[in-house]
C-alpha positions, 0 to 999 in steps of 0.5 A: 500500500502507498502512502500519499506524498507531499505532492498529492496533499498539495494537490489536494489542496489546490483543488480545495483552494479552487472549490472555494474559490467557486463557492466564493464567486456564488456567494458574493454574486448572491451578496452583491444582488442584495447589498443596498448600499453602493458602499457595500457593494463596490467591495463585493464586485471588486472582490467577485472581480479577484476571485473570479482570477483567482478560479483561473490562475487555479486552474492553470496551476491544477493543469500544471500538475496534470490535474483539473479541478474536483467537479464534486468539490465544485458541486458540492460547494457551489450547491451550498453556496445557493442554498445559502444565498436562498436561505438569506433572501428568505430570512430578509437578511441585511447588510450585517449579515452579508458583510458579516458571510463575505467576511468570513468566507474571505479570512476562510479563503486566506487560511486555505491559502495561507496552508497552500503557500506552506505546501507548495513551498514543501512541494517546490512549486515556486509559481504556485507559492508566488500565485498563493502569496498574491492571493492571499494579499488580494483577501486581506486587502478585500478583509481591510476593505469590509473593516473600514465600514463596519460603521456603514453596516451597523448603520445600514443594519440598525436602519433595516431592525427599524432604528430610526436614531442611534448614538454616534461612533464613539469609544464602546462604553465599556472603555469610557473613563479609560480611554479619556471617556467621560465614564 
């Protein structure tokens, strides 16, 4: 019996990077049709935009190997991503909750590709460690993206629970007094 080698765990998990790759492209396009604010949709559209070269680049590195990507992978995960896309629309799901989904997806997608970069390094795949590290570049730069309007989506969000007047930003309550609050 043979044992797999490093090559075939890379592999592996090149074609999970791709599968998450699709279910990402699913869930933003579901995020993008529902997101009000242009302010949170540009982001998503922007990212949709990456990931769509990301499932690309994948793929040619997957054929570089003698490999394609797993059809029941992709499947399976873009059958989720739909489902959850018509879940959302049936809960009347709002900007929090997108925002809070593509979040989560995004810093998932870095893991992977954080764990793929380390693999293909082992493996010696340079390309596909160079390709790695600017993908994982592009999530954090999508993550930095949505951080800079959780203001804007708690907003959006305390206007759809029907919150007409919300204090202003300012420092949590609980840090008042310690952080030169008024306590």
């Amino acid at each position: 019996m043979s044992h797999p080698t490093v090559d075939d765990v890379f592999v592996t998990h090149l074609r999970d990077a791709h599968a998450l790759e699709r279910l990402m492209d699913t869930a933003l396009g579901a995020l993008i049709a529902t997101a009000g604010a242009p302010e949170l949709r540009e982001p998503l559209e922007h990212h949709q935009s990456l990931t769509r070269r990301h499932i690309i680049a994948l793929e040619e590195r997957l054929a570089a190997h003698a490999d394609r990507p797993s059809a029941v992978k992709d499947a399976g995960l873009a059958t989720a991503a739909i489902g959850e896309a018509l879940l959302a629309r049936a809960r009347g799901d709002h900007a929090g909750k997108h925002a809070r989904d593509a979040y989560v997806l995004i810093h998932l997608a870095a893991a992977g590709y954080e764990m793929l970069g380390h693999l293909a390094r082992r493996a010696g795949d340079e390309e596909t460690a160079r390709l790695v590290a600017e993908h994982l570049a592009d999530e954090r730069a999508s993550a930095a993206a949505i951080d800079a309007r959780w203001d804007l989506v708690l907003d959006l969000s305390l206007r759809h629970a029907g919150v007409l007047s919300a204090p202003p930003v300012g420092p949590p309550r609980s840090l008042r007094g310690v952080a030169g609050g008024d306590g």
